[in-house]
C-alpha positions as CSV (number, residue, x, y, z in Angstrom):
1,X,0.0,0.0,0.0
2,X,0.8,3.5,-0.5
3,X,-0.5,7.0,0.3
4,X,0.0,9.9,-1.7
5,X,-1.7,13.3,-1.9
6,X,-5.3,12.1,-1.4
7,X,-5.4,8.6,-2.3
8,X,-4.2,5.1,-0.9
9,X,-3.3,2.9,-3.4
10,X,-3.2,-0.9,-2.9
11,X,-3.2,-4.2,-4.6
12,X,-6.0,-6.4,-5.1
13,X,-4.7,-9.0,-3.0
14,X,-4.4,-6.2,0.0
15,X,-8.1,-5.0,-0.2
16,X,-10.2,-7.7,1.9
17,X,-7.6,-7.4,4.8
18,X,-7.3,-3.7,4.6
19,X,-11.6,-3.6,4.5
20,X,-11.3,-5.6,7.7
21,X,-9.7,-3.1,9.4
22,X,-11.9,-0.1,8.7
23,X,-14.5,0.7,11.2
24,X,-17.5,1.8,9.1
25,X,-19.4,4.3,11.3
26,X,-22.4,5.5,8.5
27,X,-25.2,3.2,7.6
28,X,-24.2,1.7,4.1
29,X,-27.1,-0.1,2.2
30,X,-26.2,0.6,-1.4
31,X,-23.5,0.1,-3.7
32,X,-23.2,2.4,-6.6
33,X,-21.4,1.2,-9.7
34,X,-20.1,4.0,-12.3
35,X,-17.3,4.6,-14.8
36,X,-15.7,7.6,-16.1
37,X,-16.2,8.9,-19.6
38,X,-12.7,10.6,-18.7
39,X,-10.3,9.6,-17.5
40,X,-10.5,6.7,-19.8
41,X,-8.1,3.7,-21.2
42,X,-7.1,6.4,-24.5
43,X,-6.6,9.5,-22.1
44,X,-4.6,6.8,-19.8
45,X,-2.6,6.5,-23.0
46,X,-3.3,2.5,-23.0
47,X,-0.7,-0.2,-24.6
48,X,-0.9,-3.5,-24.3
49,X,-2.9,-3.3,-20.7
50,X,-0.6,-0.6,-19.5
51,X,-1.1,2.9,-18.7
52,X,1.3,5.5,-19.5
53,X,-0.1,8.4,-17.7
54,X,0.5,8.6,-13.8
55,X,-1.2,6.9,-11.5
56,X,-1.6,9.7,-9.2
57,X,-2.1,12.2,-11.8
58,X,-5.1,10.5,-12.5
59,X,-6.6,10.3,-9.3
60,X,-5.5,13.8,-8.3
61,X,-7.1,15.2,-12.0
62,X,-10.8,13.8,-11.2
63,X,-10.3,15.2,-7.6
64,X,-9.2,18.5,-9.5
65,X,-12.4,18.3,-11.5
66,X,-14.8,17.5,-8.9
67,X,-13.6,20.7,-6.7
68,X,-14.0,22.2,-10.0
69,X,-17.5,21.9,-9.7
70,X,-17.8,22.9,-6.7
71,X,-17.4,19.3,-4.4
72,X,-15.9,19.0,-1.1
73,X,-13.7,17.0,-2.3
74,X,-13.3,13.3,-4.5
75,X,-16.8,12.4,-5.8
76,X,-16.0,9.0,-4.8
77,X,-14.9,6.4,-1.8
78,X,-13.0,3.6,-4.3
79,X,-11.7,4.4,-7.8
80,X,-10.5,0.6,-9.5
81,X,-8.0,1.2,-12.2
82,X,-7.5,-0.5,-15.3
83,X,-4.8,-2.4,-14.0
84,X,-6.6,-4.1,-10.6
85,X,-5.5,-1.7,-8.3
86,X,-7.4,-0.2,-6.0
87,X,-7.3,3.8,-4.5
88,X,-9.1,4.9,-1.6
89,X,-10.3,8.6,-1.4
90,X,-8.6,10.0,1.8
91,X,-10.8,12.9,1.5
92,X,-14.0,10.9,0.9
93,X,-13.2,7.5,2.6
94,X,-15.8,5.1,3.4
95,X,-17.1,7.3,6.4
96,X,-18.3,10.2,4.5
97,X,-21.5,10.3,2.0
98,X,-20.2,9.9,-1.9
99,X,-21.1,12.3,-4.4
100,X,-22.2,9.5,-7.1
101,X,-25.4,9.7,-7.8
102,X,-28.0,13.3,-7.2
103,X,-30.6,12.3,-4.6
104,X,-29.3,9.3,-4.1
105,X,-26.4,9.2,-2.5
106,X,-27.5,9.0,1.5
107,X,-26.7,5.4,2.8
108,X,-24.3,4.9,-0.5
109,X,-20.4,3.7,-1.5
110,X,-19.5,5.3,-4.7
111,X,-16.7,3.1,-6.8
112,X,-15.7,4.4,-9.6
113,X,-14.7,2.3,-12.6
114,X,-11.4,3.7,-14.9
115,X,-12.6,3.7,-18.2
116,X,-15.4,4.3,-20.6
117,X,-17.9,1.5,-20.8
118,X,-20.4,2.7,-22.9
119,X,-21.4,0.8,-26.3
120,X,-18.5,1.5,-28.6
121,X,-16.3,2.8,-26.3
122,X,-13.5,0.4,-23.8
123,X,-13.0,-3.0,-23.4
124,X,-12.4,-3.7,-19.6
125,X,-9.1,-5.4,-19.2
126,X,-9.3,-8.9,-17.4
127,X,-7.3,-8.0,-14.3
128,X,-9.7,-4.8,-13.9
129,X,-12.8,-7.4,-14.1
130,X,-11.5,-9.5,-11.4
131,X,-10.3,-6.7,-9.6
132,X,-14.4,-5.5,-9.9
133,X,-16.0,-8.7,-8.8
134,X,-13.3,-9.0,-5.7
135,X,-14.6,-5.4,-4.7
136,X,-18.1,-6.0,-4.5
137,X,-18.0,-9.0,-3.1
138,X,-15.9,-7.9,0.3
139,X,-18.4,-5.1,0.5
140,X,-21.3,-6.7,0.4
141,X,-20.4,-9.2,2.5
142,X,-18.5,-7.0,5.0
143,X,-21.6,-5.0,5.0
144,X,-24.3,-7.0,4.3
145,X,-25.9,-4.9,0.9
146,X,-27.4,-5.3,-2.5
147,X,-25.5,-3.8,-5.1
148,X,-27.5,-1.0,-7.3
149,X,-26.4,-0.6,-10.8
150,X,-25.9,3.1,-12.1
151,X,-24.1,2.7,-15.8
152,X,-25.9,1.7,-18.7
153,X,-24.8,-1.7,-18.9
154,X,-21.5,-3.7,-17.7
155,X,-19.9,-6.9,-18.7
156,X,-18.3,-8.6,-15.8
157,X,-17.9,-12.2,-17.6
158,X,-20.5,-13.8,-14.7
159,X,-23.9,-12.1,-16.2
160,X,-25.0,-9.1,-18.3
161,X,-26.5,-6.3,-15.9
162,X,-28.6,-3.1,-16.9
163,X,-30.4,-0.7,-14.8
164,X,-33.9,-0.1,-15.4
């Protein structure tokens, strides 16, 4: 694991035992699921599964953004990269209400998804996949939640989801 600027950025493999850890203080009862239209795998600069742009300079340019438009900070509590790893918002960690969704973000965990996953646009790499389903499955079983769906639609190689 490592901390920089506003983010923690760990491994896969270092996300259930870190999760354990945490004392959740908020009522969480939904999950919300989105991905960015930017950043995205061709702003990332993308080859071969890699990423050229910086880590942190992506995390720190959506923080950027969202105080741009007037947020108190990162819209979300998890971001999953491209590559499986996982960054925690220091600013919004999983104590503090997301800014995911207007209206709807009272008793929510925002995680946002690198990459643009609309028709026509990214293919999710396979390690960010795994790294999605691993995610959602410590939460909801460390906090005993459904998971809501907020993109149009999402191929995690176990079932094809939509919202309604």
């Amino acid at each position: 694991m490592i901390t920089k600027g506003n983010f923690l950025l760990m491994e896969p493999s270092e996300f259930k035992v870190w999760l354990d850890k945490q004392n959740i203080t908020r009522k969480i009862d939904k999950l919300q699921v989105h991905h960015t239209a930017s950043p995205n795998y061709s702003t990332r600069q993308m080859i071969n599964g890699i990423a050229k742009q910086d880590v942190w300079k992506c995390l720190e340019g959506m923080r950027s953004y969202h105080l741009s438009q007037g947020w108190s900070g990162t819209g979300q509590n998890i971001t999953v990269l491209e590559d499986g790893r996982i960054a925690i918002s220091l600013d919004r960690d999983l104590n503090k209400t997301p800014a995911g969704i207007k209206g709807a973000n009272t008793g929510a965990l925002c995680i946002e998804i690198i990459g643009n996953f609309d028709q026509g646009g990214d293919t999710m790499t396979a390690i960010q996949k795994q790294t999605v389903v691993h995610l959602y499955a410590c939460l909801a079983l460390k906090l005993n939640i459904p998971m809501i769906l907020h993109i149009s639609c999402i191929t995690l190689g176990i079932r094809h989801l939509e919202h309604g």
